[in-house]
C-alpha positions in Angstrom: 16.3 23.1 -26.2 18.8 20.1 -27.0 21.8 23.0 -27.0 20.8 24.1 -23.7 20.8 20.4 -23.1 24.3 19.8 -24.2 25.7 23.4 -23.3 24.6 21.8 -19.5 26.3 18.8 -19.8 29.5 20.5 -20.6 29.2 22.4 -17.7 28.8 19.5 -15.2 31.8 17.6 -17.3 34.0 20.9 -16.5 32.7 21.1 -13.3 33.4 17.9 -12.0 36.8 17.4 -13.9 38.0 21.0 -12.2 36.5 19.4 -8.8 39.2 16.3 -9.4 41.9 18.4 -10.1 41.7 20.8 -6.8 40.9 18.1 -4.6 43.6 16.0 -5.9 46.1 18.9 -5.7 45.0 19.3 -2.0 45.4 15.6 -1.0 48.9 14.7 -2.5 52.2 16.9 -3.4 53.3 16.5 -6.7 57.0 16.7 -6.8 59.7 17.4 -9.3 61.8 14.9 -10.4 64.5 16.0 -7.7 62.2 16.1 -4.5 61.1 13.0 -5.5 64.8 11.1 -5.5 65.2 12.9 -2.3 61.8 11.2 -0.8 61.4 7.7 -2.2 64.2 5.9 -0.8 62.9 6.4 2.8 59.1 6.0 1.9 57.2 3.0 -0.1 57.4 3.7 -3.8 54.7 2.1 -5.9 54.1 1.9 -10.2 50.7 2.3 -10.4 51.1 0.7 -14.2 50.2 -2.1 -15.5 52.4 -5.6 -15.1 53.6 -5.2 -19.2 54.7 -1.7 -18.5 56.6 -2.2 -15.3 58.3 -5.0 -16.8 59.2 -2.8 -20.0 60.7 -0.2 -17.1 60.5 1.0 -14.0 62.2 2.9 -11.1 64.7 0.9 -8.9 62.8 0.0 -5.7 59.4 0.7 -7.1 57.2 -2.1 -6.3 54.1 -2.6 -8.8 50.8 -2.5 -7.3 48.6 -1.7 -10.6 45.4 0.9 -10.4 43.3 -1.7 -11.6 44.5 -4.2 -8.1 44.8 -1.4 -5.9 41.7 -1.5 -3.9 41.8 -5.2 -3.6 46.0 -5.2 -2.0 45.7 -2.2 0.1 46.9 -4.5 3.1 50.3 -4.3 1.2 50.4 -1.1 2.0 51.3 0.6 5.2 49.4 4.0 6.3 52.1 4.9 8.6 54.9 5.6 6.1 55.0 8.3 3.2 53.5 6.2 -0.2 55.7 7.9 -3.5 53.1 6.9 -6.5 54.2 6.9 -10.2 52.5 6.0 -13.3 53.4 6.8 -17.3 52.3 10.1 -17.2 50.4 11.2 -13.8 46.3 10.5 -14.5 47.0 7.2 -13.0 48.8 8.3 -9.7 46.2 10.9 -9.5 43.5 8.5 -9.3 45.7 6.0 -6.8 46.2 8.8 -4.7 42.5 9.1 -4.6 41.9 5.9 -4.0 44.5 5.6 -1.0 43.1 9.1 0.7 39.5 7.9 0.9 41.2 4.8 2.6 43.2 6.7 5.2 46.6 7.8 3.8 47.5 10.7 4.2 51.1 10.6 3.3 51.2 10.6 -0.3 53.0 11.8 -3.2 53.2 12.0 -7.0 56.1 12.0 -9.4 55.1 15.1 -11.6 55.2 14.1 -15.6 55.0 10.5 -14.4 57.9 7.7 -15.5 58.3 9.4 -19.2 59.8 11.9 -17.8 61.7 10.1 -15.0 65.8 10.2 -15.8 66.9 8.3 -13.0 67.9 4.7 -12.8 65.6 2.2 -14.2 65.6 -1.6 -13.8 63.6 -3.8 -16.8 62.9 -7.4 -17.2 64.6 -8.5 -20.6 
């Protein structure tokens, strides 16, 4: 009885989780490092990370608009221009972009492997 149990939880965990991804694929292109450059100049770019890590790093231009303030400074944002999201690896951006469709953007775009993999100019805060 309790494997059943846990061989269902699985299940729902894998379910949901595969749910995310598709859903997230569908609401937001992921681009490559190159169609991204060619985007964000012209669009609002935004570093999902934390204050410590864009200070450590970011890309030039980005403004810094953490996850965890996001739903509380969504008036920063505007719905009518393209929104180029970035975090350290993607989850992050993922979850922003989310976040910003259930509020009306439609717009939006991801940096695929996220700032670690970003070889562009970078600003920093010594």
């Amino acid at each position: 009885m309790e494997l059943w149990i846990l061989i269902a939880t699985i299940v729902v965990i894998a379910a949901i989780g595969l749910y995310r991804f598709f859903k997230a694929r569908k609401i937001m292109n992921t681009l490559s490092e190159e169609e991204f450059r060619q985007g964000y100049r012209k669009a609002q770019l935004i570093d999902v990370r934390e204050p410590k890590e864009f200070d450590g790093g970011h890309i030039l231009g980005a403004r810094n608009i953490p996850l965890s303030q996001l739903r509380t400074r969504l008036q920063e944002l505007r719905k009518d221009k393209p929104v180029y999201l970035y975090c350290q690896s993607g989850a992050r951006s993922t979850r922003a972009a989310m976040m910003l469709h259930k509020k009306g953007y439609t717009d939006l775009y991801m940096l695929e492997g996220g700032f670690k993999k970003w070889s562009g100019k970078i600003k920093s805060k010594k």
